[in-house]
PDB file of N, H, CA, C and O in Angstrom:
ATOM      1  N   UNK A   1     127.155 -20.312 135.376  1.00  0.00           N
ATOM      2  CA  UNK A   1     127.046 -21.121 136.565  1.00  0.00           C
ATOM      3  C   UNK A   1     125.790 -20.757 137.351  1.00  0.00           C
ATOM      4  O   UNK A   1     125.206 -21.671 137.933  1.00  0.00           O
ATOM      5  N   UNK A   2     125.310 -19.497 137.426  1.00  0.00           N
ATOM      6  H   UNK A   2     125.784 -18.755 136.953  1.00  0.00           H
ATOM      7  CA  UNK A   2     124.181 -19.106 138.308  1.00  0.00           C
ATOM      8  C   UNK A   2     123.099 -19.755 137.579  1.00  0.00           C
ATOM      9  O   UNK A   2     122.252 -20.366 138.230  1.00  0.00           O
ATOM     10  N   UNK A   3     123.007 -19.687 136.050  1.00  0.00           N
ATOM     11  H   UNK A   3     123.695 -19.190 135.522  1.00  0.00           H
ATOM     12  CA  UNK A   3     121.600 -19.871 135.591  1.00  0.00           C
ATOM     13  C   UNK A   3     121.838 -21.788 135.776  1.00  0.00           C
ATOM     14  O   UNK A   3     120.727 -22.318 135.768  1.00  0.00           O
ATOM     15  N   UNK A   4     122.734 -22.598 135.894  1.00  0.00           N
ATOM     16  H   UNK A   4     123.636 -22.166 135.901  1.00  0.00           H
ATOM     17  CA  UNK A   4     123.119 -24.238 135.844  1.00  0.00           C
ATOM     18  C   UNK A   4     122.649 -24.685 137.317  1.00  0.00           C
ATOM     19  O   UNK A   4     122.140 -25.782 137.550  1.00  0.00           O
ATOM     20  N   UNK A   5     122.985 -23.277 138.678  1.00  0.00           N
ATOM     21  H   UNK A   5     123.398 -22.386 138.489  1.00  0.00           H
ATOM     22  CA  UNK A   5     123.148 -23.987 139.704  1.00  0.00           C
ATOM     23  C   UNK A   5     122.978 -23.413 140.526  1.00  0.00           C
ATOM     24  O   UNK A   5     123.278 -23.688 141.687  1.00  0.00           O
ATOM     25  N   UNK A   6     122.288 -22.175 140.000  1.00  0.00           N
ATOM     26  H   UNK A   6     122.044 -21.951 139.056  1.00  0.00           H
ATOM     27  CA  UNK A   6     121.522 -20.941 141.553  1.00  0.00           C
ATOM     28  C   UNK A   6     122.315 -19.884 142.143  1.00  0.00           C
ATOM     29  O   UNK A   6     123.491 -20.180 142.356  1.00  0.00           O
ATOM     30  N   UNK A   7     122.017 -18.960 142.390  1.00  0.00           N
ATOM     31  H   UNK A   7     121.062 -18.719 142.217  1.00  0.00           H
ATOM     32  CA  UNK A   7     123.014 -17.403 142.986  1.00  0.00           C
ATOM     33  C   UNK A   7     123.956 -18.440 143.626  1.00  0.00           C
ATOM     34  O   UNK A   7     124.976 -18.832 143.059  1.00  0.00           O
ATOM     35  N   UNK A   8     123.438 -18.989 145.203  1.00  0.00           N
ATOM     36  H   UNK A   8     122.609 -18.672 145.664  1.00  0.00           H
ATOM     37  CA  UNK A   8     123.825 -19.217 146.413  1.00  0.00           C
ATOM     38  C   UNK A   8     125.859 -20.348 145.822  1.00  0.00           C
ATOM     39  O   UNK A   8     127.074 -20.154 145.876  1.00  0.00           O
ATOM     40  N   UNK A   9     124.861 -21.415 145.353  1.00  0.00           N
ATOM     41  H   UNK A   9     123.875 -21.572 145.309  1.00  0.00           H
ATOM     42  CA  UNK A   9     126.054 -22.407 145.076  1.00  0.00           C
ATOM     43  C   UNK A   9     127.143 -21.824 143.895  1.00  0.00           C
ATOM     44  O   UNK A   9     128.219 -22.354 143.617  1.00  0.00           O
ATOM     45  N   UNK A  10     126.696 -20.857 143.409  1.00  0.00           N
ATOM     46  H   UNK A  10     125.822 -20.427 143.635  1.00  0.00           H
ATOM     47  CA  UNK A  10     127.559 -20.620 142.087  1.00  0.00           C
ATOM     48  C   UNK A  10     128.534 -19.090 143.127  1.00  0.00           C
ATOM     49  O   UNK A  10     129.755 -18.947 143.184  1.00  0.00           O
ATOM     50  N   UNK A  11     127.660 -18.358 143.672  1.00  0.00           N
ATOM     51  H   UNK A  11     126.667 -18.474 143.626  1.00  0.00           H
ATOM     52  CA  UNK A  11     128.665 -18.025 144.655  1.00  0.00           C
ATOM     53  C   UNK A  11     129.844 -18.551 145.525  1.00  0.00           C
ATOM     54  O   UNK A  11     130.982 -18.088 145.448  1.00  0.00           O
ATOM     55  N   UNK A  12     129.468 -19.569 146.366  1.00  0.00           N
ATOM     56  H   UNK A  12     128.544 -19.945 146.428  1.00  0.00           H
ATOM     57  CA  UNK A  12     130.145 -20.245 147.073  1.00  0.00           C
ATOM     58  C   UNK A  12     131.795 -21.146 145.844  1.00  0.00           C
ATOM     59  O   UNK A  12     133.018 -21.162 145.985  1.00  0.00           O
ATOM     60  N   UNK A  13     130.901 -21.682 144.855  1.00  0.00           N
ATOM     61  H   UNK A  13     129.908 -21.669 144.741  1.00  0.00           H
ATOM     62  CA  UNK A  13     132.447 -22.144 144.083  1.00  0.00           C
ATOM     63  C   UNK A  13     133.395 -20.632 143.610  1.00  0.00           C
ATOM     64  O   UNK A  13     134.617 -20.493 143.648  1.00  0.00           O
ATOM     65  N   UNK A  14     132.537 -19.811 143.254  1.00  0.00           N
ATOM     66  H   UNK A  14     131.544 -19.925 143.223  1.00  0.00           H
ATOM     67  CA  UNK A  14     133.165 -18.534 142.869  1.00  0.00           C
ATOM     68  C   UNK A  14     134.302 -18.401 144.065  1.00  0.00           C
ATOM     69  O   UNK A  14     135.447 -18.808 143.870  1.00  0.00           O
ATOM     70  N   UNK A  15     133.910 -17.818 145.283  1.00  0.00           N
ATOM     71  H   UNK A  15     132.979 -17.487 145.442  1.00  0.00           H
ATOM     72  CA  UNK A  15     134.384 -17.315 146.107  1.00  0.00           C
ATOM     73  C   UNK A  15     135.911 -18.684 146.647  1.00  0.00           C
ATOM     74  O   UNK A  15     136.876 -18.347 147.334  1.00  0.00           O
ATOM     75  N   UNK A  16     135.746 -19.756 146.237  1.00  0.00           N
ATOM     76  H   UNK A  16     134.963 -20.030 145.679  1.00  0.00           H
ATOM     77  CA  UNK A  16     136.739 -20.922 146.634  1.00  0.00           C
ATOM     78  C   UNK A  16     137.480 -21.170 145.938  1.00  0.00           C
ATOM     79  O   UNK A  16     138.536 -21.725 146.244  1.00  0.00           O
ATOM     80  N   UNK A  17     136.997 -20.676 144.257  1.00  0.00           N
ATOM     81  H   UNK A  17     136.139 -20.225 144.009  1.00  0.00           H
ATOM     82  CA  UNK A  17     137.861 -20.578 143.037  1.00  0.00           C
ATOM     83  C   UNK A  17     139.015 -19.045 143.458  1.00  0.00           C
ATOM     84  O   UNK A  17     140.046 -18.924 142.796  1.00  0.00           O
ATOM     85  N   UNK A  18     138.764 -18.254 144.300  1.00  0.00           N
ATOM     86  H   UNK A  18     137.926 -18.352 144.837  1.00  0.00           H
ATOM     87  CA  UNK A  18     139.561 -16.950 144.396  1.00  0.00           C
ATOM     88  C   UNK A  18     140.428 -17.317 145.450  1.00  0.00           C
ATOM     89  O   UNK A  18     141.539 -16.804 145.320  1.00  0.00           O
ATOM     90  N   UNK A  19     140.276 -18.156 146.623  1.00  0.00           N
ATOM     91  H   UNK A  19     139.373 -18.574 146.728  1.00  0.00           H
ATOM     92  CA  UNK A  19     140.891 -18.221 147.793  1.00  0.00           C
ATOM     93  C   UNK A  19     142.277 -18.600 146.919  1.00  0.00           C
ATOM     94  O   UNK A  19     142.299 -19.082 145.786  1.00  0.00           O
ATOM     95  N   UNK A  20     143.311 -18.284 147.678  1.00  0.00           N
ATOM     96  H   UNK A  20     143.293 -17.893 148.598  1.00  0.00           H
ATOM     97  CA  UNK A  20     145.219 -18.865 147.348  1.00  0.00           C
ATOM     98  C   UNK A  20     145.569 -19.639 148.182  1.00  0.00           C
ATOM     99  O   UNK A  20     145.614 -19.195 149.330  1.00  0.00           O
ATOM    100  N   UNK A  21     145.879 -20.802 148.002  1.00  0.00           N
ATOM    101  H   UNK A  21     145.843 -21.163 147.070  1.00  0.00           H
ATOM    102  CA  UNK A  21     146.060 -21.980 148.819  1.00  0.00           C
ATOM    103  C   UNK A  21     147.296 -22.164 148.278  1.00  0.00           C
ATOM    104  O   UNK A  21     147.481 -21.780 147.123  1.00  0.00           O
ATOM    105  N   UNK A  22     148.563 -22.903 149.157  1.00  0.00           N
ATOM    106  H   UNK A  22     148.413 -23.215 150.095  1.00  0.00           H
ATOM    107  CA  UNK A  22     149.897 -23.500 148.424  1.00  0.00           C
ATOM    108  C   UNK A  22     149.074 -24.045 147.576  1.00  0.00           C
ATOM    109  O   UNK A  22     147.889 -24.363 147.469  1.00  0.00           O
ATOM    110  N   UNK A  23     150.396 -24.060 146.810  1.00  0.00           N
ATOM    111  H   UNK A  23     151.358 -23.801 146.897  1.00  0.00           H
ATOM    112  CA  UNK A  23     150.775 -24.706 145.323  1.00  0.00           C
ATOM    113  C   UNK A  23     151.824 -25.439 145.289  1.00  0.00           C
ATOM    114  O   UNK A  23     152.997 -25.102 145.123  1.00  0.00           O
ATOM    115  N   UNK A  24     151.130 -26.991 145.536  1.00  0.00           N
ATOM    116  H   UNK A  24     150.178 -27.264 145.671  1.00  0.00           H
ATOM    117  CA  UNK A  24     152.390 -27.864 145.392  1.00  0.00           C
ATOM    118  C   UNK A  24     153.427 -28.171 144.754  1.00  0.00           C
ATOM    119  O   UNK A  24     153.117 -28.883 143.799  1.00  0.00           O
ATOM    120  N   UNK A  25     154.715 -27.947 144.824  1.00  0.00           N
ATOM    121  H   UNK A  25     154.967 -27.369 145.600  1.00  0.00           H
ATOM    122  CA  UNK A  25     156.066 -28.221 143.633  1.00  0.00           C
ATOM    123  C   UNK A  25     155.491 -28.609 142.397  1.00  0.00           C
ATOM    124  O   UNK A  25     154.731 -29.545 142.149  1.00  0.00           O
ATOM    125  N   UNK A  26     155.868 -27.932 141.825  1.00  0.00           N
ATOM    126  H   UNK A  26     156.485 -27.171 142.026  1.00  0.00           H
ATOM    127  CA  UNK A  26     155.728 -28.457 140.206  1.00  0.00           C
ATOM    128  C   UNK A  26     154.688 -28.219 139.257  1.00  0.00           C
ATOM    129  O   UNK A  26     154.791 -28.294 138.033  1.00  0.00           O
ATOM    130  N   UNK A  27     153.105 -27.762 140.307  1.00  0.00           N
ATOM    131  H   UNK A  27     153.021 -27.701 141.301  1.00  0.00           H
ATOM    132  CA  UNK A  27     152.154 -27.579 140.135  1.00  0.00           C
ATOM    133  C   UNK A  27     151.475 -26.409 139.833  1.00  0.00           C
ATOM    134  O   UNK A  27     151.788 -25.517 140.621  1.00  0.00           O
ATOM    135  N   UNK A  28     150.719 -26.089 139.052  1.00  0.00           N
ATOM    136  H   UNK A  28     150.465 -26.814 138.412  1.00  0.00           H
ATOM    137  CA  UNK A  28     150.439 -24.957 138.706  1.00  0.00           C
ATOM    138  C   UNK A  28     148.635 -24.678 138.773  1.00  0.00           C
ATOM    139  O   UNK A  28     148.209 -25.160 137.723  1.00  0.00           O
ATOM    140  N   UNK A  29     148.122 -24.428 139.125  1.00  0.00           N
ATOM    141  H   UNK A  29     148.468 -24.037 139.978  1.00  0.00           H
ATOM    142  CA  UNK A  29     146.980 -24.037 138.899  1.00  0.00           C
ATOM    143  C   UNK A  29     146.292 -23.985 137.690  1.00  0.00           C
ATOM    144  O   UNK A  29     146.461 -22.979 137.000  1.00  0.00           O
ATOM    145  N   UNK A  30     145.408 -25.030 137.216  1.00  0.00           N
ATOM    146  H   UNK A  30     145.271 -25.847 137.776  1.00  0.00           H
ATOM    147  CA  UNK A  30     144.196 -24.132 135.522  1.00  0.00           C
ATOM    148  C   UNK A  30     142.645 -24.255 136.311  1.00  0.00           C
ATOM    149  O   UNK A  30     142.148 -24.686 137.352  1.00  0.00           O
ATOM    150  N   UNK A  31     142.317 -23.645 135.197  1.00  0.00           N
ATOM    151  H   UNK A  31     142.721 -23.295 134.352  1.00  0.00           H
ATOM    152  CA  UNK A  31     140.240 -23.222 135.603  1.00  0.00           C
ATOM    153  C   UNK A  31     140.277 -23.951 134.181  1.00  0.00           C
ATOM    154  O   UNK A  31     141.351 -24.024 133.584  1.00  0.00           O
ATOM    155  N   UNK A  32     139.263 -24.419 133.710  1.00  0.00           N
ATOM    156  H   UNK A  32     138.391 -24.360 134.196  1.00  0.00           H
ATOM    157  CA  UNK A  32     138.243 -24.990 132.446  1.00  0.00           C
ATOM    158  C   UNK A  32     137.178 -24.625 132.832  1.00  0.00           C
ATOM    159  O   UNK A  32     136.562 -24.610 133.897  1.00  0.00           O
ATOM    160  N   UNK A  33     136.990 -24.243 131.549  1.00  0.00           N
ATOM    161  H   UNK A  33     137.491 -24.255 130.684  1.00  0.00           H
ATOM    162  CA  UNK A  33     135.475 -23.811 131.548  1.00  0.00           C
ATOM    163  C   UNK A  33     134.794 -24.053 130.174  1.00  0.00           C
ATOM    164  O   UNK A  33     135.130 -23.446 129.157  1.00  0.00           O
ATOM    165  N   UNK A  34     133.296 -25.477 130.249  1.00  0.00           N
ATOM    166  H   UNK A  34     133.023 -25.970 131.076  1.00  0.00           H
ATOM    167  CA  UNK A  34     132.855 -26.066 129.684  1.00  0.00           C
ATOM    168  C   UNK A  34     131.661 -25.946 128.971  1.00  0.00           C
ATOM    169  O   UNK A  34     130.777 -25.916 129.826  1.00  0.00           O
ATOM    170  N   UNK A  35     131.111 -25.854 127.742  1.00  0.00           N
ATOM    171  H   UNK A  35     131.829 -25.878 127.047  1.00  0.00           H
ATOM    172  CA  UNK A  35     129.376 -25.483 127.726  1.00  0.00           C
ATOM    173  C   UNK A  35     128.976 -27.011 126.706  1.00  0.00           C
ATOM    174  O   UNK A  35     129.515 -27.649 125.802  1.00  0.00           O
ATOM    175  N   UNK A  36     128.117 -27.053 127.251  1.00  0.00           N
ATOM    176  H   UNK A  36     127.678 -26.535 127.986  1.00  0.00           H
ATOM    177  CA  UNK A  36     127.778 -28.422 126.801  1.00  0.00           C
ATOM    178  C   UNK A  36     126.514 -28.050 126.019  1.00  0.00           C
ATOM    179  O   UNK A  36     125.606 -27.257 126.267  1.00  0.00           O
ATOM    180  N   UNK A  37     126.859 -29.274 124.509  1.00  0.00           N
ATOM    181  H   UNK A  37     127.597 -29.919 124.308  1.00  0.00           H
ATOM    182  CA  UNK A  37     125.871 -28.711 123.412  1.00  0.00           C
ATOM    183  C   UNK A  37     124.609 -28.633 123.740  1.00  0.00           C
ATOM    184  O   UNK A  37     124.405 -29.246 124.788  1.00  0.00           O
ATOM    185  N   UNK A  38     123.551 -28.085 123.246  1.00  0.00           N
ATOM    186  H   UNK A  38     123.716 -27.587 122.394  1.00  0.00           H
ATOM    187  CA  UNK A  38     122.239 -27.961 123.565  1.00  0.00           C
ATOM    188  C   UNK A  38     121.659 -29.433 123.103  1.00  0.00           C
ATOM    189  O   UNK A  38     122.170 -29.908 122.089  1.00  0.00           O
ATOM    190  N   UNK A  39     120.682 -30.154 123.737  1.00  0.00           N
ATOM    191  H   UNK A  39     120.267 -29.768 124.561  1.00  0.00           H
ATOM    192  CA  UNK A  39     120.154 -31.049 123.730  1.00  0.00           C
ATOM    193  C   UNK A  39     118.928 -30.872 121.948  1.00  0.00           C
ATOM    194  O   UNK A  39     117.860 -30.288 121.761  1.00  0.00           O
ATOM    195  N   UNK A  40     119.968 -31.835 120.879  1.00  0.00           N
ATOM    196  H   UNK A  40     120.835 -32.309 121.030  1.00  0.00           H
ATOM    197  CA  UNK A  40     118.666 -31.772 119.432  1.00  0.00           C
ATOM    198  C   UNK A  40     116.906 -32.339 119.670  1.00  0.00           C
ATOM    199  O   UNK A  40     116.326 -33.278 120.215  1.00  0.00           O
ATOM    200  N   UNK A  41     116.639 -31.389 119.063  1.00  0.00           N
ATOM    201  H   UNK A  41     117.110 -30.627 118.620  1.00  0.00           H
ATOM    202  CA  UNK A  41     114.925 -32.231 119.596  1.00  0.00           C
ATOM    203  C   UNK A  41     115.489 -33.880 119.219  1.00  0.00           C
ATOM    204  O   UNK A  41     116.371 -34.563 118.697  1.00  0.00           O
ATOM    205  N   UNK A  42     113.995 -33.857 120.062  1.00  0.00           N
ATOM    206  H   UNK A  42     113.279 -33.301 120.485  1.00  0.00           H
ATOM    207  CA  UNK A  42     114.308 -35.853 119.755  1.00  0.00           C
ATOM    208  C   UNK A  42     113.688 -35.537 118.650  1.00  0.00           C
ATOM    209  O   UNK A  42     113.241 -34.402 118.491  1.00  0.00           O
ATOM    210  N   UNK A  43     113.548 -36.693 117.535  1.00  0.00           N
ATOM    211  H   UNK A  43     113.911 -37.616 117.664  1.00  0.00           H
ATOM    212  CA  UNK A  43     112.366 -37.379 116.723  1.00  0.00           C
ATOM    213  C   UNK A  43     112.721 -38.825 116.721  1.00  0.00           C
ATOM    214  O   UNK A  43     113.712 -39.506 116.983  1.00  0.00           O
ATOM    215  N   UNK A  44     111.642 -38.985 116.364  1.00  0.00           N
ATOM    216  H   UNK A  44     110.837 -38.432 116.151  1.00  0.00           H
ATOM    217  CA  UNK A  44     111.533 -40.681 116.648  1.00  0.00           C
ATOM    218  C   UNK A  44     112.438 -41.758 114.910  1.00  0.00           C
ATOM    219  O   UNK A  44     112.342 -41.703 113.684  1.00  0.00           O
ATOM    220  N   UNK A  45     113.112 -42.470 115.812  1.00  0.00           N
ATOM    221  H   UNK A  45     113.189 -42.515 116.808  1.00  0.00           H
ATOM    222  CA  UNK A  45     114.251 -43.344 114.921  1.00  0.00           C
ATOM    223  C   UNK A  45     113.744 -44.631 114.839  1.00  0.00           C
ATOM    224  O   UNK A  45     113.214 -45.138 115.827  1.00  0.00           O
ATOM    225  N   UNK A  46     113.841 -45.242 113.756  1.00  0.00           N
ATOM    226  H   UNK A  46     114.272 -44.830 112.953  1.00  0.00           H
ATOM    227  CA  UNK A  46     113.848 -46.891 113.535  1.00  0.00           C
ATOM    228  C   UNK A  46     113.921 -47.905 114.785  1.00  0.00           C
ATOM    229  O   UNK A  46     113.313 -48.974 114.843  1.00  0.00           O
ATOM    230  N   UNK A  47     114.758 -47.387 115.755  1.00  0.00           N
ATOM    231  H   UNK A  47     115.251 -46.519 115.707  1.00  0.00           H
ATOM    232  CA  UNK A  47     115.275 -47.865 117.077  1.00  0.00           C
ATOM    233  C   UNK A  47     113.902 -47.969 117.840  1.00  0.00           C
ATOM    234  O   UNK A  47     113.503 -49.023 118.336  1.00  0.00           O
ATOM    235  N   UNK A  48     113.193 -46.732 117.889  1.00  0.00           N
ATOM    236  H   UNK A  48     113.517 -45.877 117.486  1.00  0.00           H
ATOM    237  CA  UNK A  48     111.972 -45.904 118.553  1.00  0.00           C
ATOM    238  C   UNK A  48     111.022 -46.942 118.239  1.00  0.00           C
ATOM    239  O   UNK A  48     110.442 -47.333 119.252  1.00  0.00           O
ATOM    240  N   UNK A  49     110.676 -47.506 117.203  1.00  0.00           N
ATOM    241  H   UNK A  49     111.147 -47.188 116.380  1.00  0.00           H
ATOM    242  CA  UNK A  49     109.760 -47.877 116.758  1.00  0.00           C
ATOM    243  C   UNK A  49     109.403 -50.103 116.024  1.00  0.00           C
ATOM    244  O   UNK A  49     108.549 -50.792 115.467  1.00  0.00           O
ATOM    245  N   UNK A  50     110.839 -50.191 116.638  1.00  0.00           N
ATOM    246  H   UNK A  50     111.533 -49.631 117.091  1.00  0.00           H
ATOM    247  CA  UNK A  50     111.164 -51.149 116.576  1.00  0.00           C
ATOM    248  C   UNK A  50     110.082 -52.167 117.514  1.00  0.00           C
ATOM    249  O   UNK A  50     109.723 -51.719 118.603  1.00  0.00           O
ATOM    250  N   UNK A  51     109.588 -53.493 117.089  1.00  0.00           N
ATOM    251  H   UNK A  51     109.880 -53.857 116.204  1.00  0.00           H
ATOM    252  CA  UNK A  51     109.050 -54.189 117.909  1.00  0.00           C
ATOM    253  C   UNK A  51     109.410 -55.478 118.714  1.00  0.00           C
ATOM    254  O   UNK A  51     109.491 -56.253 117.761  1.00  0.00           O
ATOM    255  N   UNK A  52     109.574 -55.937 119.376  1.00  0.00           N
ATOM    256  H   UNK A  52     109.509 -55.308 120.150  1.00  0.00           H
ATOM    257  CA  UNK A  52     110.772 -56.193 120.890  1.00  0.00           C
ATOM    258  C   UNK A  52     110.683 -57.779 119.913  1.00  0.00           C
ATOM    259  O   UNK A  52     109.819 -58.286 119.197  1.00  0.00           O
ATOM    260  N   UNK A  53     112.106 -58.182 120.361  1.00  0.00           N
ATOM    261  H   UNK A  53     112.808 -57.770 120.942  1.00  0.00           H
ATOM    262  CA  UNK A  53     112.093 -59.872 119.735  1.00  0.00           C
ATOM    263  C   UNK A  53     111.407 -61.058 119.421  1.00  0.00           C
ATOM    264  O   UNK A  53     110.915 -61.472 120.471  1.00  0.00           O
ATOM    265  N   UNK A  54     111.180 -61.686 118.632  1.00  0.00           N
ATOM    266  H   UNK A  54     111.580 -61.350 117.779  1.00  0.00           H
ATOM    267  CA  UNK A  54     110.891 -62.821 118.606  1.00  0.00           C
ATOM    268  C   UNK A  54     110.946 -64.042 119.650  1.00  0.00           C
ATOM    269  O   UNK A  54     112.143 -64.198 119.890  1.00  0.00           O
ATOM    270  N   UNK A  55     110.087 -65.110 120.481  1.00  0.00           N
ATOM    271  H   UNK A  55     109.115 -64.984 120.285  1.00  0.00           H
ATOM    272  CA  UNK A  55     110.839 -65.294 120.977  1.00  0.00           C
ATOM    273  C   UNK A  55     112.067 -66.305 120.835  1.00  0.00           C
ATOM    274  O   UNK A  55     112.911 -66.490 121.712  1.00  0.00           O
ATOM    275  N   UNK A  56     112.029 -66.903 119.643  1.00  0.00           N
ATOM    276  H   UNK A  56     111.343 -66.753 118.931  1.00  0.00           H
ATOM    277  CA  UNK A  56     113.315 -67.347 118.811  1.00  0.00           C
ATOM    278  C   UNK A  56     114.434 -66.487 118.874  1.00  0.00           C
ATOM    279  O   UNK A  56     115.367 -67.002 118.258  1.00  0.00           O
ATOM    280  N   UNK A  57     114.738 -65.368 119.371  1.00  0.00           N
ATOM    281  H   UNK A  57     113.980 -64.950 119.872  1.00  0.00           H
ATOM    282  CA  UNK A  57     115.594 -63.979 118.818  1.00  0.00           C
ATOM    283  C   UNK A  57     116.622 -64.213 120.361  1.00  0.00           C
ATOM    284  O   UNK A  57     117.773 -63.819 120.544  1.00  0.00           O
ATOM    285  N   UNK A  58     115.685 -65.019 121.354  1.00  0.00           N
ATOM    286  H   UNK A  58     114.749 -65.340 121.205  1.00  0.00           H
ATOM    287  CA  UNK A  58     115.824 -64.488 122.904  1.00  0.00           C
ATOM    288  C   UNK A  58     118.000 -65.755 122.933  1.00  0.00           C
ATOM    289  O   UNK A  58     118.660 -66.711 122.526  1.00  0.00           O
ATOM    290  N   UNK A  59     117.927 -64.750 123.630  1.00  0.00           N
ATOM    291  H   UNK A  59     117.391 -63.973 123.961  1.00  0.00           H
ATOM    292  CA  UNK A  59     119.875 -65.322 124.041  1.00  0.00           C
ATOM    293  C   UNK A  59     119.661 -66.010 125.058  1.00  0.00           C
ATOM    294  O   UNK A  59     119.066 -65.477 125.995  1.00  0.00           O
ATOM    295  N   UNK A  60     120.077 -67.354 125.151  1.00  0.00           N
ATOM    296  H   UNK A  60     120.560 -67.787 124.390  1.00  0.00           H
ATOM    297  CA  UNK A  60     119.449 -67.886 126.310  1.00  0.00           C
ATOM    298  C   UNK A  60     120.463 -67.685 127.624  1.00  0.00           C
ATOM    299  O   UNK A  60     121.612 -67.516 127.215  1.00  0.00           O
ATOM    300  N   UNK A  61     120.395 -67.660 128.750  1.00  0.00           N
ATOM    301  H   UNK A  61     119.462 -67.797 129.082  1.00  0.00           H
ATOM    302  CA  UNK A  61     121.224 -67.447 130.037  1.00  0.00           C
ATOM    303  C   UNK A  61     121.246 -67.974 131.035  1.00  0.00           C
ATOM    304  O   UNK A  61     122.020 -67.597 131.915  1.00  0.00           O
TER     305      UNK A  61
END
């Protein structure tokens, strides 16, 4: 969290994630904790390199 979102803010959720607040009937408390895949280099795709429609191709509206 510090290196995603800085000492200051990754403190502040820290410290709000510890506070004990009721716990409403029935309810229980979870934490998740997420890492999201690393971004693959780009390279350039068929998509990339594609040249924009005809204007026969165009959908009319």
């Amino acid at each position: 969290m510090r290196r995603e979102l800085g000492e200051a803010p990754a403190e502040r959720m820290l410290a709000e994630a510890q506070q004990v607040l009721p716990t409403p009937a029935g309810r229980r408390a979870v934490l998740l904790t997420l890492r999201r895949a690393p971004d693959p280099p780009h390279r350039a795709t068929v998509a990339d390199r594609m040249p924009p429609p005809a204007p026969t191709e165009w959908t009319p509206q």
